[in-house]
C-alpha positions as CSV (number, residue, x, y, z in Angstrom):
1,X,0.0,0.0,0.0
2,X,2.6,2.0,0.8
3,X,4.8,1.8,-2.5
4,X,1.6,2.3,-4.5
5,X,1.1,5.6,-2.9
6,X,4.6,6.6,-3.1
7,X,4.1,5.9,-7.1
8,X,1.2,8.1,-7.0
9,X,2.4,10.7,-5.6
10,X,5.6,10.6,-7.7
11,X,4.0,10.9,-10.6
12,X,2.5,13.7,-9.6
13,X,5.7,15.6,-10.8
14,X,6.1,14.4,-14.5
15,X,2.3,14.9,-14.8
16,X,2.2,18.5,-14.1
17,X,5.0,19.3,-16.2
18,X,4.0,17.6,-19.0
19,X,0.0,17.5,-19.3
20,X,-0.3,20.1,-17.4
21,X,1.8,22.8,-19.4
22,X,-0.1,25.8,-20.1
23,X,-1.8,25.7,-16.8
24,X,-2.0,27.9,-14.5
25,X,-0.1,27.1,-11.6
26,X,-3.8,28.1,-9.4
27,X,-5.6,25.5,-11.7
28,X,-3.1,23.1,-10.9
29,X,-4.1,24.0,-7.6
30,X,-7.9,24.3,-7.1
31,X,-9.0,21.4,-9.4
32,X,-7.0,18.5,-7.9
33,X,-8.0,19.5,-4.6
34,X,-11.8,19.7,-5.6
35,X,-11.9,16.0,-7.4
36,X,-9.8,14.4,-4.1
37,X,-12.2,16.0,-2.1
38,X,-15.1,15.0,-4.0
39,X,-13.6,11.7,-4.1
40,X,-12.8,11.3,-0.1
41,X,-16.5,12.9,0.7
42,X,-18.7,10.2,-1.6
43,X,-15.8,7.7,0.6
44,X,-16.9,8.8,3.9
45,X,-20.5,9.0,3.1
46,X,-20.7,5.4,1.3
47,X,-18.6,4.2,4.2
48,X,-21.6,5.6,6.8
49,X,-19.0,8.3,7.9
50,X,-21.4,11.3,7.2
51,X,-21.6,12.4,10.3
52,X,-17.7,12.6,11.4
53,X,-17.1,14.1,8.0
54,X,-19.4,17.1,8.7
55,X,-18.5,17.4,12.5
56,X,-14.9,18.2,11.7
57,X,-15.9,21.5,9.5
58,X,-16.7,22.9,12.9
59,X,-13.4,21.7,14.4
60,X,-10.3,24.6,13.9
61,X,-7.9,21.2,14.6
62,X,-9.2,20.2,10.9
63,X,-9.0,23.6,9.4
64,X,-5.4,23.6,10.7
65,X,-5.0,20.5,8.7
66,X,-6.6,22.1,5.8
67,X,-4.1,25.0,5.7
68,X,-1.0,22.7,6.1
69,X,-2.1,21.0,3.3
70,X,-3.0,24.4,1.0
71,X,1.2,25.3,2.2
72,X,2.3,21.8,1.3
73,X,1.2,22.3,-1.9
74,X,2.0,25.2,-2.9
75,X,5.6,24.7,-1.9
76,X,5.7,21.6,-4.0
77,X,4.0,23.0,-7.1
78,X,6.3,26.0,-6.5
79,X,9.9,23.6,-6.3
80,X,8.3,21.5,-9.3
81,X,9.1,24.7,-11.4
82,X,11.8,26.3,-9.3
83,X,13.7,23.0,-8.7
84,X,12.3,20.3,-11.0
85,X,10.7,17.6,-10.4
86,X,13.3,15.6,-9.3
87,X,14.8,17.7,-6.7
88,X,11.0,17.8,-5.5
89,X,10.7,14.2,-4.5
90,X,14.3,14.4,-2.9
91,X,12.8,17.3,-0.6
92,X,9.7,14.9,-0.4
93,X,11.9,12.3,0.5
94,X,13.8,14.4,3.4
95,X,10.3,14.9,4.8
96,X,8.8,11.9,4.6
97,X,11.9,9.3,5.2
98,X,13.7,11.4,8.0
99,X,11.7,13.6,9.7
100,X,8.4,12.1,10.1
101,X,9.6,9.4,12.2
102,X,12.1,11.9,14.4
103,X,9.1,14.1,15.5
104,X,7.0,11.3,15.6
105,X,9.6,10.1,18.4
106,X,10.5,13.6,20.0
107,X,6.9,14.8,19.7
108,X,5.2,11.5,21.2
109,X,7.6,9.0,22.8
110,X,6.9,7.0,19.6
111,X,9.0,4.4,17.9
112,X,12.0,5.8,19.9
113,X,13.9,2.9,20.3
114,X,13.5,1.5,17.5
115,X,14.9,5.0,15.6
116,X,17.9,4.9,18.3
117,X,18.9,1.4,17.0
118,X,22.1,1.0,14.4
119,X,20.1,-1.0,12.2
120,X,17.5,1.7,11.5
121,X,20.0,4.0,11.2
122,X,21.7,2.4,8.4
123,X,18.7,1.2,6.8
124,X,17.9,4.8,6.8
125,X,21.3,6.2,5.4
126,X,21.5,3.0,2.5
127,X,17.8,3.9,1.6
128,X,18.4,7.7,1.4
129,X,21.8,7.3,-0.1
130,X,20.2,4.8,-3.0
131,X,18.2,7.6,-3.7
132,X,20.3,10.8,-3.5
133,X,22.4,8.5,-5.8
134,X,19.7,7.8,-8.2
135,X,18.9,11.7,-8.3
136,X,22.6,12.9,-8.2
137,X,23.7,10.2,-11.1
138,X,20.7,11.4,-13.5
139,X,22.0,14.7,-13.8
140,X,18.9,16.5,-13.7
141,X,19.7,18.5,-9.9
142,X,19.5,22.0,-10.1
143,X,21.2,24.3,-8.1
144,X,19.4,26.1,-5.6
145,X,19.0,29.9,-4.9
146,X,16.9,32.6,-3.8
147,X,13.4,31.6,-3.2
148,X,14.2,28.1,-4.0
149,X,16.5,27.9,-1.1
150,X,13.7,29.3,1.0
151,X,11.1,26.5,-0.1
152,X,14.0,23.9,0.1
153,X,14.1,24.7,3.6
154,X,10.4,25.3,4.3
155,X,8.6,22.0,2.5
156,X,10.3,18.9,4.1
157,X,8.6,20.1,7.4
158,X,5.5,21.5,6.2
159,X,5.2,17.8,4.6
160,X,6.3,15.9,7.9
161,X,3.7,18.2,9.6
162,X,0.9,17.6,7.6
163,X,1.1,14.1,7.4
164,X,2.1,13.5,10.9
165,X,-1.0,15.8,11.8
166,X,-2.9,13.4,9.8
167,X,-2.0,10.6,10.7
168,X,-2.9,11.0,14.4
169,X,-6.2,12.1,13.7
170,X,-7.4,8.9,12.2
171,X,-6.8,6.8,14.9
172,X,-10.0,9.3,16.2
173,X,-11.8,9.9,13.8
174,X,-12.3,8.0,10.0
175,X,-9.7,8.6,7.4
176,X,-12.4,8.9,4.2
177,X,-13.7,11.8,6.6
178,X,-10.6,13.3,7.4
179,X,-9.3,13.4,3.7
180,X,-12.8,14.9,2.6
181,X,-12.5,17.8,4.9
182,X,-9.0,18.4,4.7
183,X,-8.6,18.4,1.1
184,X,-11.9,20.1,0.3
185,X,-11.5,22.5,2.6
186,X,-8.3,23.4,0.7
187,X,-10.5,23.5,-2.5
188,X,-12.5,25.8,-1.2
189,X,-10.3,27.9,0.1
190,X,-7.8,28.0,-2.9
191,X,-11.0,28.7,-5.1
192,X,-12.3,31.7,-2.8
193,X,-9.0,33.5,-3.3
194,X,-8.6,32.8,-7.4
195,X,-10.3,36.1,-8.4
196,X,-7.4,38.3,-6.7
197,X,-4.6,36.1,-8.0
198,X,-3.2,36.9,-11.7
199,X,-5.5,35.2,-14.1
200,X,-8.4,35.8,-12.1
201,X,-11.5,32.9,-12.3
202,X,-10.9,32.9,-15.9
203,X,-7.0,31.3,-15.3
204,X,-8.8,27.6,-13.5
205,X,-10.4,27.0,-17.1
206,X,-8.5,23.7,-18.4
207,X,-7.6,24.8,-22.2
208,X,-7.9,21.5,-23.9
209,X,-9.6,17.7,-23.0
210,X,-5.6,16.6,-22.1
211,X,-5.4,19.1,-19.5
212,X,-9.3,18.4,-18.2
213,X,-7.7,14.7,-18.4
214,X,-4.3,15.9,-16.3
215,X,-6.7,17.6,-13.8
216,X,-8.8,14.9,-12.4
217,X,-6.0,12.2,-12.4
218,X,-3.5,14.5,-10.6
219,X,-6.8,14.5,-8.0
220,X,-7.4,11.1,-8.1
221,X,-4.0,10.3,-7.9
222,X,-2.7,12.6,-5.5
223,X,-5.4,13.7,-3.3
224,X,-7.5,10.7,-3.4
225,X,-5.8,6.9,-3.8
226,X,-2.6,8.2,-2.7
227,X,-3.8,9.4,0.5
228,X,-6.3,6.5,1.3
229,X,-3.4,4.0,0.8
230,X,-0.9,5.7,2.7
231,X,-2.8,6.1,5.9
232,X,-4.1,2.6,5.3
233,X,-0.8,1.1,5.2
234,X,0.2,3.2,8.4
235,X,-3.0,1.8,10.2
236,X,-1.4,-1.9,9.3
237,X,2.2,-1.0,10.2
238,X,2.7,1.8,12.5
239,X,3.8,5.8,11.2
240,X,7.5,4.6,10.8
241,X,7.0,2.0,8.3
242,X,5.2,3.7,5.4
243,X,7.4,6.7,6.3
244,X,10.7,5.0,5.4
245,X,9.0,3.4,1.9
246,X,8.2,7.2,0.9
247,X,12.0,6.7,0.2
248,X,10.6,5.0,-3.3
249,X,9.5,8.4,-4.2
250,X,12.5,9.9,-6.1
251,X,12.9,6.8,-7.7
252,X,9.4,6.5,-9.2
253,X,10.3,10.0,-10.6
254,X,13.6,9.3,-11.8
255,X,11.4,6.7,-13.7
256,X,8.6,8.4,-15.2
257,X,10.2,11.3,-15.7
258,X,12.2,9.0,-18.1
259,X,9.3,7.6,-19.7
260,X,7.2,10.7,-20.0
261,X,10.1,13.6,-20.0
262,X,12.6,12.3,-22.2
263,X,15.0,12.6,-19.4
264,X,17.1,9.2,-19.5
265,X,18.6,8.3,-16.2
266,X,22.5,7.1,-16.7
267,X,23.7,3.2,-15.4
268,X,25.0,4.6,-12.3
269,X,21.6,6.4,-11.7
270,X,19.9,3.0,-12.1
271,X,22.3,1.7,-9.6
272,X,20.9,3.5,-7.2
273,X,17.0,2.0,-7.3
274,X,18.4,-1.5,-6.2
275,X,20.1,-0.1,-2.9
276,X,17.5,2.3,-1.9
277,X,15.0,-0.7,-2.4
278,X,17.6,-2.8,0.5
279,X,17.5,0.2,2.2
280,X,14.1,-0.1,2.7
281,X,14.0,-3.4,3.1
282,X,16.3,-3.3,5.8
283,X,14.0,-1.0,7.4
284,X,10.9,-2.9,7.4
285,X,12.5,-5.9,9.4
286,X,11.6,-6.3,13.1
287,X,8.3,-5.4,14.3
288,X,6.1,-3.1,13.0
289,X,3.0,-2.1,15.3
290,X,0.0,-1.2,13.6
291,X,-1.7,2.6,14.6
292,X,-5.4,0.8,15.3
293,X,-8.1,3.3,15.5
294,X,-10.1,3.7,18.1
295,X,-13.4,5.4,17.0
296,X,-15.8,4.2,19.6
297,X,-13.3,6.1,22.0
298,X,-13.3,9.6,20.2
299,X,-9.7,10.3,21.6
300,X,-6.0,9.0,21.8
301,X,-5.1,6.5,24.0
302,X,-2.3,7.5,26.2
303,X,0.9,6.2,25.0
304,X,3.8,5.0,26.9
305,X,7.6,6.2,25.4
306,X,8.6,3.2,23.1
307,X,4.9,2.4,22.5
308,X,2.6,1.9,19.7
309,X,-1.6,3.0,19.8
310,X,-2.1,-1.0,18.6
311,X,-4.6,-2.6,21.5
312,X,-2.8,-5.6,23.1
């Protein structure tokens, strides 16, 4: 579950460059958010989740959520063009694979001796290091200045934020409702404020059936499957666990951008994908609590330091 989110989300990169060229950058904004959120609501709804779904509009916790995830991305549709796509997913990867499961341990006691341990820490450094290599090798790093340096710094935390934020909340409350406010909140929003942005209402009009097409599967993808699977895989395995296959991100990229950019990776890029994937592996081994909700409760369960939510 995990993997296949990673490879949504990584082609979230390629996509926008290349179907969605001649966007606006608020189209490519506004519209995925709207058909995720569509997507999540008619989840939560067929799932008999109605009622969570519209509780959390009243909740400022979830609107909190909402704007971390409006930030999130706007910093990555803002390093797509500043950095490319590939440099992206290695800032993706920084947030995802190192610091979600650091503040998960400094914030909560979580997972900390398991992080402590040499073996994660290597599996860490081999599964990063496959990647960086795999990035690095291709070529296609750019260097950084100005206000890419500033959203270099910024989006790895926004995105280990967000998604830590996230993550918590579905062990309270259902994650088809949670994804249906939090993303279509941030349609909303990002809508309300098109008509004082340049390009006014007039810029979120798709100019051809390819980039109507690019639209609703960068929403689907992205803000729908993507998420779904993700917190899914994190309610099987714990936070850590999905965090550290978010590794396969770069990779995925490195791989469609290929496909659909043109851009052909070198040997010793594709040398990399094989040692980030042990990496990962290495990673995975030992055991992997599962985050079990716990709905009936409405709240967290206090967690001892080295503890996971799973019920004994």
């Amino acid at each position: 579950m995990a993997l296949a989110a990673a490879f949504l989300w990584a082609a979230y990169y390629p996509l926008v460059l290349r179907a969605g060229a001649g966007l606006a950058p608020m189209a490519l904004i506004v519209w995925p958010f709207l058909v995720g959120g569509v997507g999540f609501s008619v989840a939560a709804i067929a799932q008999g989740h109605g009622g969570a779904f519209w509780k959390l509009w009243g909740d400022p916790i979830a609107w909190g959520r909402s704007g971390l995830m409006v930030a999130m991305q706007l910093l990555v549709l803002a390093a797509t063009y500043l950095a490319g796509p590939v440099d992206t997913a290695l800032l993706s990867l920084v947030g995802d694979v190192v610091l979600t499961p650091i503040l998960l341990a400094l914030l909560f006691s979580e997972g900390a001796e398991r992080i402590r341990t040499a073996r994660f820490a290597f599996a860490i450094a081999v599964c990063t290091g496959g990647s960086i290599l795999t990035i690095a090798a291709s070529g296609e790093v750019r260097p950084l200045s100005g206000v890419a340096i500033g959203v270099a710094v910024i989006l790895p935390v926004v995105i280990a934020a967000f998604f830590l934020a996230t993550a918590r909340a579905t062990l309270r409350t259902p994650t088809a409702a949670i994804g249906a406010q939090s993303v279509l909140a941030a349609g909303i929003v990002t809508l309300a404020v098109a008509p004082v942005v340049p390009g006014g209402i007039g810029a979120l009009l798709p100019n051809s059936a390819v980039a109507t097409g690019a639209l609703v599967a960068l929403g689907v993808s992205a803000f729908f499957l993507g998420p779904w699977l993700y917190f899914a895989a994190i309610h099987r395995a714990g936070l850590v666990l999905p965090a550290v296959l978010m590794a396969a991100i770069p990779v995925f990229t490195l791989l469609l951008s290929w496909i659909f950019l043109n851009s052909t990776p070198p040997i010793l890029g594709l040398a990399g994908i094989p040692i980030a994937v042990i990496g990962a592996f290495l990673a995975t081994q030992g055991p992997n609590e599962p985050w079990t909700p716990h709905y009936e409760d409405r709240r967290i369960p206090e967690v001892e330091p080295g503890r996971s939510h799973a019920k004994p």
